[in-house]
C-alpha beads as a LAMMPS data file, in Angstrom:
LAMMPS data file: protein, C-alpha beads

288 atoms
287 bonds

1 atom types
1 bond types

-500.0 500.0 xlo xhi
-500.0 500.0 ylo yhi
-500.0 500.0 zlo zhi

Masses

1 110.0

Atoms # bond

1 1 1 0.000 0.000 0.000
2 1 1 1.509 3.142 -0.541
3 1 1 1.498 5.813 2.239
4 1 1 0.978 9.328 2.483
5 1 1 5.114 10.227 2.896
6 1 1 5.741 7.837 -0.040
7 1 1 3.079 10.025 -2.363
8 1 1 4.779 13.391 -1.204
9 1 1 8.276 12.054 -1.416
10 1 1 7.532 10.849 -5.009
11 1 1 5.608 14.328 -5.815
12 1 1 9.025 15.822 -5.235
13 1 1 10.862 14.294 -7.230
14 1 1 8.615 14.033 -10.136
15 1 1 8.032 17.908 -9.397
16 1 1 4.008 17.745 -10.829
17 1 1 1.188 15.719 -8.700
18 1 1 0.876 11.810 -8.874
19 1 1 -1.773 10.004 -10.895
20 1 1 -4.282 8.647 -8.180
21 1 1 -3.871 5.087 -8.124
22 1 1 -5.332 3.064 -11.314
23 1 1 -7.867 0.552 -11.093
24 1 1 -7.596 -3.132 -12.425
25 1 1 -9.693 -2.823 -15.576
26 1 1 -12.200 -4.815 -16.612
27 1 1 -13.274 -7.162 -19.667
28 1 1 -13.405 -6.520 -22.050
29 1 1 -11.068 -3.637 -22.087
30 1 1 -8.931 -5.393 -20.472
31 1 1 -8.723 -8.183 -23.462
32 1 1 -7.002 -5.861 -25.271
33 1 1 -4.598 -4.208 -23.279
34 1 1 -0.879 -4.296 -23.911
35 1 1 2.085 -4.370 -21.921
36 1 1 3.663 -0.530 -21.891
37 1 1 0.849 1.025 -22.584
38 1 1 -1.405 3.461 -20.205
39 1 1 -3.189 3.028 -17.469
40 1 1 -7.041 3.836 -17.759
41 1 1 -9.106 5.453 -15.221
42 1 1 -12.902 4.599 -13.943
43 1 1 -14.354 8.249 -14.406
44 1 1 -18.227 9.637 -13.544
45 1 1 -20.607 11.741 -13.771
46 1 1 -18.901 14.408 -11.726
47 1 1 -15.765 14.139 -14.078
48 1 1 -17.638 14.892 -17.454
49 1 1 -19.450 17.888 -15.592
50 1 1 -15.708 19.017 -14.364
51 1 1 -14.226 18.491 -18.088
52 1 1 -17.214 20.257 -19.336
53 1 1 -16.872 23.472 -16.907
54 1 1 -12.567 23.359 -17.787
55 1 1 -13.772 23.595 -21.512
56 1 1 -15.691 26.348 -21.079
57 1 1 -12.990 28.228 -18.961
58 1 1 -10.668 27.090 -21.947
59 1 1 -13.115 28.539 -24.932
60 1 1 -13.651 32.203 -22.552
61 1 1 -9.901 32.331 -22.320
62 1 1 -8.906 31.313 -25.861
63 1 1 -12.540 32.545 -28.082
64 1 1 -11.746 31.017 -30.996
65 1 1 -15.849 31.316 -32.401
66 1 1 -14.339 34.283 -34.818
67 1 1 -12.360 31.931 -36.638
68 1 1 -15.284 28.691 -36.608
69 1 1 -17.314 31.010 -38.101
70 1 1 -14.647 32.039 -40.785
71 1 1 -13.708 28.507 -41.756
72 1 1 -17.414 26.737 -41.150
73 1 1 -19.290 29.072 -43.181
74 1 1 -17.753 29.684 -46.422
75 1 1 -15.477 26.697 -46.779
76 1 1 -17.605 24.214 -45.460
77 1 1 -21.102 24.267 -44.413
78 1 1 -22.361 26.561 -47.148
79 1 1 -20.466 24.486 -49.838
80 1 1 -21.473 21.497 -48.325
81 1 1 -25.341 22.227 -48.317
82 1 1 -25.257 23.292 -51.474
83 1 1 -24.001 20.623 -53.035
84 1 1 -26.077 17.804 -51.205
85 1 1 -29.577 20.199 -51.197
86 1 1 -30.217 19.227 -55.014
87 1 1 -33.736 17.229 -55.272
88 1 1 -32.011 14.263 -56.093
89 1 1 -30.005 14.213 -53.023
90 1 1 -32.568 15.062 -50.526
91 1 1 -32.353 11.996 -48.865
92 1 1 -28.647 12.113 -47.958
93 1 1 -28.810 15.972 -46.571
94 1 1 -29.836 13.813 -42.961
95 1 1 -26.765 11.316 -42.987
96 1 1 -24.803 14.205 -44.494
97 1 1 -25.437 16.586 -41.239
98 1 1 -25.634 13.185 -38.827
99 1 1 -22.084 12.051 -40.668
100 1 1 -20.178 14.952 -39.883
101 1 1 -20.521 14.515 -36.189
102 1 1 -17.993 11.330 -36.939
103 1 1 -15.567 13.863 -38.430
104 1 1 -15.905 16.347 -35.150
105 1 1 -13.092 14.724 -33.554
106 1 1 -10.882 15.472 -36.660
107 1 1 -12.016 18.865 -36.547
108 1 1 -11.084 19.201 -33.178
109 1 1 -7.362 18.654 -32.669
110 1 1 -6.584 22.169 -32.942
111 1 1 -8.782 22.951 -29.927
112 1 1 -6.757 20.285 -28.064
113 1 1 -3.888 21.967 -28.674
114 1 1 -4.836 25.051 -27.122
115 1 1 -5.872 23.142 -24.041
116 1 1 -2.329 22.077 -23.882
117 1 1 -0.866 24.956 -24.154
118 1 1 -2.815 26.514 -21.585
119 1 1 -2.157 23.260 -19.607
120 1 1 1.475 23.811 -20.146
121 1 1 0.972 28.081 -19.395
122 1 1 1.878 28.579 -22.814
123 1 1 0.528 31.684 -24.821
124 1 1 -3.392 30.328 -26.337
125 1 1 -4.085 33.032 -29.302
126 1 1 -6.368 31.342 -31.278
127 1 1 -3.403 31.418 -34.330
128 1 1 -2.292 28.515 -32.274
129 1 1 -5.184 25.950 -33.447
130 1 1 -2.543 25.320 -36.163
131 1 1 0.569 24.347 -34.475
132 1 1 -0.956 21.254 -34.439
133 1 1 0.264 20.927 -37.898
134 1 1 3.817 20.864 -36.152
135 1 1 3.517 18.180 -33.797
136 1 1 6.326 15.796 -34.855
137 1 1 3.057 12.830 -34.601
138 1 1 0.930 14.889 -37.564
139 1 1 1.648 11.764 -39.896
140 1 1 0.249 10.023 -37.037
141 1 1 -3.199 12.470 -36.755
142 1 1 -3.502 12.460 -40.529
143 1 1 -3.409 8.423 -40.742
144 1 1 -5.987 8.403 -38.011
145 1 1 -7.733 11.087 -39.683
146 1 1 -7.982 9.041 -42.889
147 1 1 -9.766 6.227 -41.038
148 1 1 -12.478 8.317 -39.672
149 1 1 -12.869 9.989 -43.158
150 1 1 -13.436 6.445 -44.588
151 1 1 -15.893 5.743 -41.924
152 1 1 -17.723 8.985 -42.750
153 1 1 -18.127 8.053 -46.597
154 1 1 -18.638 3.983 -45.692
155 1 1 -21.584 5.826 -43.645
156 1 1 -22.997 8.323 -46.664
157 1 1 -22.423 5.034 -48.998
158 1 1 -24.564 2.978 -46.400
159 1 1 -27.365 5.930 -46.447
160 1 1 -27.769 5.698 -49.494
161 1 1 -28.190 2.494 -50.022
162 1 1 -30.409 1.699 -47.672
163 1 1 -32.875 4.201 -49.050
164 1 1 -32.277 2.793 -52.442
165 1 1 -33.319 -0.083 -51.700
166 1 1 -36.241 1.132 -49.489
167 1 1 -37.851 2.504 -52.189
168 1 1 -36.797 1.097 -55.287
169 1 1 -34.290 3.296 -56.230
170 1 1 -37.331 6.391 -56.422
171 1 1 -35.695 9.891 -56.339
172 1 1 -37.815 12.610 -54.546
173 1 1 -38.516 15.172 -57.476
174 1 1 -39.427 18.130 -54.737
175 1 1 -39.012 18.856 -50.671
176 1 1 -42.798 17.738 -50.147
177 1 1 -42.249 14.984 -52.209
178 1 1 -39.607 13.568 -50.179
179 1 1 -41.897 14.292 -46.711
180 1 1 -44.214 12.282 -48.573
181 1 1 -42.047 9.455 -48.943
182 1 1 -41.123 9.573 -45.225
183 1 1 -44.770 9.624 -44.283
184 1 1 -45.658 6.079 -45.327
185 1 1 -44.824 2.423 -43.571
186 1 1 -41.252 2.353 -46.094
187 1 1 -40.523 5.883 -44.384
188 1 1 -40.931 4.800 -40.907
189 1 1 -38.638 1.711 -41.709
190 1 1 -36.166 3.787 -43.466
191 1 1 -36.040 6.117 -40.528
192 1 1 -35.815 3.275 -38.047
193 1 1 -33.146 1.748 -39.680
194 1 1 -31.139 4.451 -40.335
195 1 1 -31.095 5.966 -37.048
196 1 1 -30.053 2.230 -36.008
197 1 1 -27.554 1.728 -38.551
198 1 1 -26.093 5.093 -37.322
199 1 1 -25.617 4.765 -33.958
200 1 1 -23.690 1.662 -34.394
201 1 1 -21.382 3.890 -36.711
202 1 1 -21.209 6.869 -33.961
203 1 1 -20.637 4.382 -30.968
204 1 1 -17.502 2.823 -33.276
205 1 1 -16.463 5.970 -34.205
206 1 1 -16.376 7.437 -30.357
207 1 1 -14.630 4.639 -28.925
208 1 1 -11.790 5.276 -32.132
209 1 1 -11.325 8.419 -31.448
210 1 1 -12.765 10.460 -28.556
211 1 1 -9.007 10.104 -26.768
212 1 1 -6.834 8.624 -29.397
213 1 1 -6.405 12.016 -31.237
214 1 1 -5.562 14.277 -27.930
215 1 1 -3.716 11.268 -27.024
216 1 1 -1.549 11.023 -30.349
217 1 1 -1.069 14.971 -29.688
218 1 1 0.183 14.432 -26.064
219 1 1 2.413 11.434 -25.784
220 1 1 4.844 9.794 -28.304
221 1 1 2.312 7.137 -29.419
222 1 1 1.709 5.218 -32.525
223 1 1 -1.668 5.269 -33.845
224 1 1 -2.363 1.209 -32.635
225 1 1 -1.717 2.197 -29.302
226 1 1 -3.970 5.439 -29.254
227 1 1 -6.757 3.878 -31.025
228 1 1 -6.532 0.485 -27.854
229 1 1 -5.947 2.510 -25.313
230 1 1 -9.119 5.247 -26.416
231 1 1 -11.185 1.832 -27.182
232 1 1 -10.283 0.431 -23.559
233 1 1 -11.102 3.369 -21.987
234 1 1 -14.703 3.428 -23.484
235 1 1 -14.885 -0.112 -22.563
236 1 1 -13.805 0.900 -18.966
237 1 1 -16.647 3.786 -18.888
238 1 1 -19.574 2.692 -20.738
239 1 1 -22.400 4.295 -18.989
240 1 1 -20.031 7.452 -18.107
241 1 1 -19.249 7.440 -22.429
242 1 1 -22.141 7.054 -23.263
243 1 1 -23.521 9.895 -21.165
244 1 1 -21.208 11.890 -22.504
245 1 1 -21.961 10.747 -26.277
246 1 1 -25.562 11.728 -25.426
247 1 1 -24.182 15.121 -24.057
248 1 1 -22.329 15.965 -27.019
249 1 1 -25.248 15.114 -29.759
250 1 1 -27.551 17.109 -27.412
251 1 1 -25.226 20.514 -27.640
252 1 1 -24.374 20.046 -31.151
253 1 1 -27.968 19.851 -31.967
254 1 1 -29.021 22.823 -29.607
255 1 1 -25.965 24.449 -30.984
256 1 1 -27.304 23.705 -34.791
257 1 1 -30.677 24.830 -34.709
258 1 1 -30.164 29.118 -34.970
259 1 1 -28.662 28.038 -38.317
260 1 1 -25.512 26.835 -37.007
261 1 1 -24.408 29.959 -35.516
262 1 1 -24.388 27.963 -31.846
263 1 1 -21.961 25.573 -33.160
264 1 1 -19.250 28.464 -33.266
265 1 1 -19.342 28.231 -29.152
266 1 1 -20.569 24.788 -28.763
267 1 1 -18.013 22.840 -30.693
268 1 1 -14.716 24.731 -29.647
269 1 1 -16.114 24.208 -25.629
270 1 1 -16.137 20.617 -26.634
271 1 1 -13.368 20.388 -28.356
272 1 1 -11.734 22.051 -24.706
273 1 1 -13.810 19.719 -22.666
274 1 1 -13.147 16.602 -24.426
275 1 1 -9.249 17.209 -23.838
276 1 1 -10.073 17.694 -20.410
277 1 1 -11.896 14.160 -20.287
278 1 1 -8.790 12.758 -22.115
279 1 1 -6.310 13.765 -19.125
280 1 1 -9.244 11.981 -16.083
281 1 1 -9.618 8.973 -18.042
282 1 1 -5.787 8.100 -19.143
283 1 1 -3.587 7.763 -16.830
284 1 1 0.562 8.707 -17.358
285 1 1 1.210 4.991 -15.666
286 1 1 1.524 2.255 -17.819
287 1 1 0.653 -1.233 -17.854
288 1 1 3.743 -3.886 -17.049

Bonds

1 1 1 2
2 1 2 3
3 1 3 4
4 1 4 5
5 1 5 6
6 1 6 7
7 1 7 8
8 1 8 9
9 1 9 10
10 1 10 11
11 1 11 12
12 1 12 13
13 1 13 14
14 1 14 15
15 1 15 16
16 1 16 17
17 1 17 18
18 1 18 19
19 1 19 20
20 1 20 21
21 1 21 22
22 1 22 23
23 1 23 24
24 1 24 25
25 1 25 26
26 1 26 27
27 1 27 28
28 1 28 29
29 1 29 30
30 1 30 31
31 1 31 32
32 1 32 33
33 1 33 34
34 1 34 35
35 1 35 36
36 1 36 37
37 1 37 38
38 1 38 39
39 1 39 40
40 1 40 41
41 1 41 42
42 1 42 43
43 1 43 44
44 1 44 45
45 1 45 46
46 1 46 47
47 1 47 48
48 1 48 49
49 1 49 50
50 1 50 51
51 1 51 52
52 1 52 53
53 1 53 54
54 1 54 55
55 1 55 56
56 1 56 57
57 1 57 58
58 1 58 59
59 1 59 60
60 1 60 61
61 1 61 62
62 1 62 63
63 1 63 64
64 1 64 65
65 1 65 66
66 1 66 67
67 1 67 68
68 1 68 69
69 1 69 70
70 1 70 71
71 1 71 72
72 1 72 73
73 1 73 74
74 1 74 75
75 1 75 76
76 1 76 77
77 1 77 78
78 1 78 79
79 1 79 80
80 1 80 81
81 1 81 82
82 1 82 83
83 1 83 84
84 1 84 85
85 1 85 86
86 1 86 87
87 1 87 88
88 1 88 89
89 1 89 90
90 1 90 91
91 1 91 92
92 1 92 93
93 1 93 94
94 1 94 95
95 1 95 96
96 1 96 97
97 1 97 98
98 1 98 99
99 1 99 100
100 1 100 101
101 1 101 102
102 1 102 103
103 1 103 104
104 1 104 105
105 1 105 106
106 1 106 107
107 1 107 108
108 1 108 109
109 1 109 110
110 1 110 111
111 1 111 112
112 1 112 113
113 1 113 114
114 1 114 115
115 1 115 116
116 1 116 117
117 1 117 118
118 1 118 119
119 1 119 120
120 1 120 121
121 1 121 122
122 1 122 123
123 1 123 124
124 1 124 125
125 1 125 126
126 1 126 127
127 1 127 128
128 1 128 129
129 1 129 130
130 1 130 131
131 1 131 132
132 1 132 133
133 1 133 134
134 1 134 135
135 1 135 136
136 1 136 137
137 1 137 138
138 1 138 139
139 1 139 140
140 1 140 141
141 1 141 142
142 1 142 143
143 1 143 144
144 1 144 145
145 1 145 146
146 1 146 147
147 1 147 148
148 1 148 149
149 1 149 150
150 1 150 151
151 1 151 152
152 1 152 153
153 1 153 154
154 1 154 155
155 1 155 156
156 1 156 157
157 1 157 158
158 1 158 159
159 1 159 160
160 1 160 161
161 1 161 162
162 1 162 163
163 1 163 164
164 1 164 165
165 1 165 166
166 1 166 167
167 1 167 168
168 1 168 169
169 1 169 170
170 1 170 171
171 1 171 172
172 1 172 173
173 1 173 174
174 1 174 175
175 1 175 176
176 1 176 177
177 1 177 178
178 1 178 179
179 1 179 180
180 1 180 181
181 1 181 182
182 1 182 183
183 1 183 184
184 1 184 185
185 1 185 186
186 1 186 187
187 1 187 188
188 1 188 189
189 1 189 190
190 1 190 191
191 1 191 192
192 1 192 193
193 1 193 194
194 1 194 195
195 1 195 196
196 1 196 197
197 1 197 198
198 1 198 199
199 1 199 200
200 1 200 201
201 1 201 202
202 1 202 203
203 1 203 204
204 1 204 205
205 1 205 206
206 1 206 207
207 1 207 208
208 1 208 209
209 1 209 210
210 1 210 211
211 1 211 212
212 1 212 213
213 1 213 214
214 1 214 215
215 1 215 216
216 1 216 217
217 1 217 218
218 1 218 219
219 1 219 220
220 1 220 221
221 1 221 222
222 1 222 223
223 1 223 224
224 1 224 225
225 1 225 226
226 1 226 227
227 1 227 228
228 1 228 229
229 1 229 230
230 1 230 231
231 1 231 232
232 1 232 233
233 1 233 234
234 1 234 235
235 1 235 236
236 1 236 237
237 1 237 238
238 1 238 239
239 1 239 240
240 1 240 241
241 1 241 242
242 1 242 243
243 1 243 244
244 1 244 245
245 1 245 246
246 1 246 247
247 1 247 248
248 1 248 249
249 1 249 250
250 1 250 251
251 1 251 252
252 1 252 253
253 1 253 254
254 1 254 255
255 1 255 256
256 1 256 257
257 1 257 258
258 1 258 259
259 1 259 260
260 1 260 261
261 1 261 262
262 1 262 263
263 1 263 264
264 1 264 265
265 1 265 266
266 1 266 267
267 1 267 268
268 1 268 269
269 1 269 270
270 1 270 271
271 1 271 272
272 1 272 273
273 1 273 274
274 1 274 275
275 1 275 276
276 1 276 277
277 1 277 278
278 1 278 279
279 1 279 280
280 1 280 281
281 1 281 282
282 1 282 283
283 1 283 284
284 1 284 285
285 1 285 286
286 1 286 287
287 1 287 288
């Protein structure tokens, strides 16, 4: 057992405060586990409300909604929309605007890095969000941010073909038209389904990469070990993760609905929290 004057002797030396002591995970995270890498933590309720009031304290000292606004609008929600709002891809403006949650971690990474920064009592400017472009691990980040690009499109691709094949390959010649479709017994399957199909995409996609990206920004990590040790950590927490899944679907949809303008605060406080939630739930000791 380790005592009080061994924890303050150690603290010395280390010169920064201990992790508490780690808990002996559980299957199934810990079927997967590998020697050498970290430590997870059990984390609650009180922890996501703690990461979530850090990320707001993070956003108010670095506002970054200025430049979300700057680089949403023009370059990609208004280009976006237009392109999928033609009548004959109605049906895949939903997945579209569901799908692009799975890319919010992506998105983020630059809003980690000013958590770290201001971790580390480094200057936050919101010019910083792209020193993350620096990091000697961006091959790393890009790799990982190819995989949850291909889940995005293996998403779109399974959108679509589920509603071909719901109705016959039928393309919605008008807005009302399309309400129409969804107002019949096919509609209420399609949307049953969908939303189904979908969450089994966003759960995979959370568990990939809620802390492998601020973890592949943090620590000299290969992508492997960020993507087990985010996975095992979601394994760890599952009613915790999935509170906080519900959480962040909640926000971005309250953030969404004044036309997206929300989303300028909502995401970056996230983005800050999320980091936040990284550092309770992965511990700097490592598995032997």
């Amino acid at each position: 057992m380790v005592t009080p004057q061994q924890v303050i002797r150690a603290d010395s030396r280390h010169q920064r405060p201990l992790d508490p002591p780690v808990v002996n995970e559980r299957w199934p995270a810990s079927a997967i586990w590998r020697s050498g890498e970290p430590q997870v933590r059990s984390i609650g309720f009180a922890d996501l409300k703690d990461a979530l009031v850090k990320g707001i304290d993070d956003f108010n000292a670095a506002p970054t909604h200025a430049l979300f606004l700057l680089l949403f609008y023009p370059v990609v929600g208004l280009m976006l929309f237009r392109f999928y709002a033609g009548e004959h891809l109605l049906p895949l403006v939903y997945p579209l605007l569901a799908g692009l949650a799975l890319l919010g971690p992506v998105a983020a990474v630059g809003f980690y890095e000013l958590s770290r920064r201001r971790e580390q009592g480094l200057d936050v400017s919101i010019w910083h969000v792209v020193q993350v472009y620096k990091s000697p691990r961006i091959g790393s980040i890009v790799t990982l941010g190819v995989v949850m690009l291909a889940i995005f499109v293996a998403w779109m691709l399974t959108a679509q073909a589920l509603y071909t094949q719901t109705f016959r390959g039928a393309i919605p010649g008008s807005f009302a038209e399309f309400m129409a479709q969804l107002d019949t017994p096919a509609g209420s399957q399609l949307i049953f389904a969908g939303n189904a199909i979908g969450f089994v995409y966003a759960v995979v996609a959370l568990m990939i990469s809620v802390f492998s990206f601020p973890m592949l920004l943090d620590r000299d990590v290969g992508v492997a070990t960020a993507v087990r040790t985010s996975v095992r950590a979601v394994l760890e927490n599952p009613v915790t993760m999935a509170l906080w899944g519900l959480l962040v679907v909640g926000l971005l949809i309250a953030g969404a609905i004044p036309f997206f303008f929300g989303l300028a605060i909502v995401f970056p406080v996230l983005g800050h929290a999320t980091w936040h939630l990284y550092r309770k739930a992965i511990s700097h000791d490592l598995v032997r």
